[in-house]
N, C-alpha and C positions, 0 to 999 in steps of 0.2 A: 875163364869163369863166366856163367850165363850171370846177363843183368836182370833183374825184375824189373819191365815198365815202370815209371812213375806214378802212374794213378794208381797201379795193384802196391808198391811202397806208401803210397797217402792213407790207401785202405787198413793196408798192415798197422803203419803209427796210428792209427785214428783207434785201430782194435785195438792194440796195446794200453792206449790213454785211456781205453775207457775200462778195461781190468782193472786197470792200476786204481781207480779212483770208488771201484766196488766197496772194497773193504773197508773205506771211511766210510762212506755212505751207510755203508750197513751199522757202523757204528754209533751214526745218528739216533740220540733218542726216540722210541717210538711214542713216550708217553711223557705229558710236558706235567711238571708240578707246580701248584701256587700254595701260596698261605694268606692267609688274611685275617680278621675278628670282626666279631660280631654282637652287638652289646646285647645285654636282655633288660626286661621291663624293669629289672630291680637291679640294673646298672652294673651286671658281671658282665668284663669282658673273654669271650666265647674263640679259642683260639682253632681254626677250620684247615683243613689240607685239602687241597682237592686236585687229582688225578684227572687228564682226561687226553684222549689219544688228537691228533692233526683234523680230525670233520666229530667230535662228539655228538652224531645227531640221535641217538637213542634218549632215553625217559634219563633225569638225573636221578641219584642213586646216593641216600643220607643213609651214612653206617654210624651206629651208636654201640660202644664198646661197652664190657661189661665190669663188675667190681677191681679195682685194683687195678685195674687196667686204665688207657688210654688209646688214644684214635693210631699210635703205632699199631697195635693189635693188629691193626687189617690192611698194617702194612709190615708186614713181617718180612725176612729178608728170603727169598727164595720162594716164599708163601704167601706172597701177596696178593688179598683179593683185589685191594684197589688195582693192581696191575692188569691182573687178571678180565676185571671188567673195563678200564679206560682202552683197552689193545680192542676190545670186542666193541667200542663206540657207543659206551654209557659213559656221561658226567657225572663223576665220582667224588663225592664230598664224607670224608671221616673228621666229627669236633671231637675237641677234647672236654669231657664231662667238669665244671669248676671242680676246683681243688683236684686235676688231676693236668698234666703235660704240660702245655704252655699258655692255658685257661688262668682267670684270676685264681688265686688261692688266699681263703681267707683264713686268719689268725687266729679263728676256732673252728676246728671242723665240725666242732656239735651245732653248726649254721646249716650247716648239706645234708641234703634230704633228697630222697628221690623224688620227689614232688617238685622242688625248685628244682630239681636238674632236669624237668622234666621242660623247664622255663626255658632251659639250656637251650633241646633239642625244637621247640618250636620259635625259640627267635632264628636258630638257621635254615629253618624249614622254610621259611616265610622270608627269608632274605635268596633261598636259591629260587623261591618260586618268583618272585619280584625279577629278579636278575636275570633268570632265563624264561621265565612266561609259560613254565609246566612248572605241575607242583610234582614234587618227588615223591618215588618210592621210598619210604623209610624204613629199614632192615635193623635188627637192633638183638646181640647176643646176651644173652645171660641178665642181670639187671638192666641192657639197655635194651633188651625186647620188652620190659616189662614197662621200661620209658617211650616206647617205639606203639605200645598196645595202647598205652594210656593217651598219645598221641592221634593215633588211628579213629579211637574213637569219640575223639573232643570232637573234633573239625575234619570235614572229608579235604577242606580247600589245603588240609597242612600232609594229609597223605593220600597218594595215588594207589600204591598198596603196601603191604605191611608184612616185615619179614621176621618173624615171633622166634627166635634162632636158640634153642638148650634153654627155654623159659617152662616155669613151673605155672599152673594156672591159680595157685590157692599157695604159693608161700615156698620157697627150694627146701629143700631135705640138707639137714648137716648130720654128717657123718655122726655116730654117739662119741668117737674120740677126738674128735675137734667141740660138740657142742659140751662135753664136761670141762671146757677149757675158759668158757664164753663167760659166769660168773664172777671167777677172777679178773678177767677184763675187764668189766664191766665195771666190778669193783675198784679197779685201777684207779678209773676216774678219767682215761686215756681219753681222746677224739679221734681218735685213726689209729688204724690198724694192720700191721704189715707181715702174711703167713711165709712161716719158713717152708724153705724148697723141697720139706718132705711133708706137707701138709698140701702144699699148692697143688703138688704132684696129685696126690690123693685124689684131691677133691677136681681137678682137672679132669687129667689122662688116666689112664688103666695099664692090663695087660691085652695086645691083640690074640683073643680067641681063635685064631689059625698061627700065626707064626710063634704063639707063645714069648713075644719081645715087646716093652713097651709100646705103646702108639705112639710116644715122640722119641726122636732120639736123645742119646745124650745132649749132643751139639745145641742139638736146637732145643730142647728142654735151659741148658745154661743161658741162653740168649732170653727165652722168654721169661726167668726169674733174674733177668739183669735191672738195673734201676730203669733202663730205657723203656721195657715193657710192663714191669711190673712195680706200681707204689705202694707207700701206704694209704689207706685210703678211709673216708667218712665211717665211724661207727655206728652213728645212724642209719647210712644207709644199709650198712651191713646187716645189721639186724630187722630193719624192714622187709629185708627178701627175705628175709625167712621166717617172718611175722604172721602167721592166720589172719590177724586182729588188723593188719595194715591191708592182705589183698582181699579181707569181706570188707573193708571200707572205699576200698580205691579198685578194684579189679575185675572182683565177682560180678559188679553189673558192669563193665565195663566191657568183658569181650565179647559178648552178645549185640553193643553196639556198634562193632565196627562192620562196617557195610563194604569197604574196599576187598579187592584180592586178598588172599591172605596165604600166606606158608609158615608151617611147623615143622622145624627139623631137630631132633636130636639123635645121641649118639645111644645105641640099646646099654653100651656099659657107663651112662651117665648117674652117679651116685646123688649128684645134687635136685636130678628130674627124672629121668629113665623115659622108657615108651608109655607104661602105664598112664603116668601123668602128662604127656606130651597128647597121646590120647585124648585125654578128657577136658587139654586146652583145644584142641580141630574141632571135638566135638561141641565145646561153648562158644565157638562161633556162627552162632547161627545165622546172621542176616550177614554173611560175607559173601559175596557175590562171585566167587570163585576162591576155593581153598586147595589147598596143595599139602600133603601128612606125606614126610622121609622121613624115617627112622635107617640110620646106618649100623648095621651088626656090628661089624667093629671098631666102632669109634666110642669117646665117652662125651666129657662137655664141649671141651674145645674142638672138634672135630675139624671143623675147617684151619687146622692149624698142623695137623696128626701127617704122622708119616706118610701114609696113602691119601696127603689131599688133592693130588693127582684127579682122583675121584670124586670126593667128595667137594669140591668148589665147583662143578659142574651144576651143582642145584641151585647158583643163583642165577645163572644166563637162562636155563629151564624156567627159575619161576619167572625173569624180567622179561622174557621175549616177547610175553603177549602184550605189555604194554606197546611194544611199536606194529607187532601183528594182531591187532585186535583181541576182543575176550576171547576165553575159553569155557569150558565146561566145569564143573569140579571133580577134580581128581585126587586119587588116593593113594600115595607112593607108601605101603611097607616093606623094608626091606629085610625085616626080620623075620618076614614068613617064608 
C-alpha cells in the first residue's frame, strides 16, 4: 500500500477540520436581537426590539406598526422586514405602540390616542438618535404612518426620512359592512376593540388579480390573527383614522410640512386607502425633498406581509439607500400603469 507523506496527511486533517466546523459556523446567527424601554414625557414605558446584523453601519431604521397590531408585525415569521434590513446593515428598531405588546398598558384604553402615541414614537426617536448620533428614518404602516407623518413633520432632528406605508392622507375608508357595525360599539361603551378573522381579512388582504388565490396564505393568514400579532386595541384610536374632523385637525397642514425624503407605498386592492388616495398623500407633500410613489398591483393593505413579499419588501433597501449614498432626485414608482 502507497503511504501519503506527512505534510500532504497534515494538509488532508487540517481540510477535513475545516468542513467539519462549516456547518456550525453557518449556523451562527447572522442578526443579533435586543429589547429595552423607553419612558415618554407622560411616563409610559415604551417597550423597543431592535435588530441589527455584526458592523450595522447604515442610517437606523424606526418601524411603527399599525392598528391592532404591535412591533411583531415587522417581524413576522419567514417575513420579516426587521431581518430583512439588519442582514443588509441598517439598525433596525420596531416599539410597541402603549396598550399594545409589551408597552405599558393602561386600565382604560379610552386614555390612547394617536396623539399620545404619537409621544410614543418620538421618545424612541430621540433615544436611537442620542445612542447612535444619526437620527433615524421613521417608516410607519397603516395608523403608524399617520404617527410616522405627524413625526416627520414636528421636528426634522426626530426624522431623517419618512416611510408613509397603506396611509390614507384625509382619514382611511371602512368598508360599508364593517362601518354599520361601529354604532353599536360605540354604544357598547367598550375601550378596545378586537376584529374577527373575517373582518381583519377584508379589511387587510384581498384576492391576487393573476393567480386568482388570496394574497396571504392560509398559514400565515392564522399566525397574523394569532394573539401574538394581532390585539385588541384603543377605540379612540380607531376611530380617529378614520375621522375627517381628526386628519383636517392634525394632518392636512401637516404633510405639506414635512421636508425629509419621503415614500408612499400601498397595495392597488387596498379597500381602507387604494392608489387614488395614496396619490393625493405624494401629491401633499410638497416641500419633501425627495419622494418615492409604489403602488403594487397585487397587493392590498398589508402588502409587505402578502405571499409575493419576495417583491414587494424590496422597496424599503430602494427607498433607504440614498441615505448612506447621498440624495436623489424625485422619483415616481407606478406600478399599476
Amino acid at each position: 500500500m502507497c503511504r501519503l507523506p506527512s505534510h500532504v496527511l497534515r494538509f488532508v486533517a487540517l481540510a477535513i477540520f475545516a468542513m467539519s466546523i462549516l456547518p456550525a459556523r453557518a449556523q451562527e446567527p447572522v442578526v443579533q436581537s435586543y429589547v429595552f424601554y423607553v419612558p415618554t414625557v407622560d411616563k409610559v414605558s415604551i417597550h423597543v426590539h431592535r435588530k441589527a446584523g455584526a458592523e450595522p453601519k447604515k442610517v437606523p431604521v424606526l418601524l411603527i406598526h399599525g392598528w391592532g397590531g404591535n412591533g411583531e408585525t415587522w417581524d413576522f415569521p419567514g417575513r420579516s422586514v426587521m431581518d430583512y434590513l439588519a442582514v443588509r446593515g441598517y439598525d433596525v428598531y420596531a416599539l410597541d405602540l402603549r396598550g399594545t405588546g409589551l408597552s405599558d398598558h393602561p386600565t382604560n384604553y379610552f386614555t390612547i390616542d394617536i396623539i399620545n402615541r404619537a409621544n410614543d414614537a418620538v421618545a424612541v426617536a430621540q433615544y436611537i438618535a442620542q445612542k447612535t448620533g444619526r437620527v433615524p428614518v421613521v417608516m410607519g404602516w397603516s395608523q403608524g404612518g399617520v404617527i410616522a407623518g405627524l413625526l416627520a413633520a414636528s421636528d426634522p432632528r426626530l426624522a431623517a426620512g419618512v416611510g408613509l406605508l397603506s396611509v390614507a392622507p384625509d382619514g382611511f375608508s371602512i368598508p360599508p359592512d364593517v362601518a354599520s357595525q361601529v354604532p353599536a360599539i360605540v354604544a357598547s361603551g367598550i375601550d378596545r376593540l378586537l376584529l374577527p378573522p373575517q373582518i381583519t381579512f377584508e379589511l387587510y388582504f384581498g384576492t391576487d388579480p393573476i393567480t386568482g388565490q388570496p394574497t396571504i396564505s392560509s398559514d400565515a393568514f392564522k399566525i397574523f390573527v394569532s394573539p401574538r400579532f394581532l390585539e385588541a386595541d384603543s377605540l379612540n384610536a380607531v376611530l380617529e383614522g378614520a375621522s375627517p374632523n381628526f386628519f383636517n385637525a392634525y394632518l392636512i397642514s401637516a404633510w405639506p410640512k414635512i421636508r425629509v425624503p419621503a415614500l408612499v407605498v400601498d397595495g392597488a386592492l387596498d379597500v381602507l386607502v387604494g392608489p387614488a388616495r395614496a396619490q393625493a398623500l405624494f401629491d401633499s407633500l410638497t416641500a419633501s425633498a425627495n419622494k418615492q410613489f409604489v403602488i403594487f398591483p397585487r397587493n392590498s393593505h398589508a402588502w409587505f406581509l402578502e405571499d409575493n413579499y419576495h417583491a414587494t419588501v424590496r422597496v424599503f433597501d430602494q427607498f433607504l439607500s440614498q441615505f448612506d449614498a447621498g440624495p436623489g432626485g424625485e422619483l415616481s414608482h407606478n406600478f399599476a400603469k
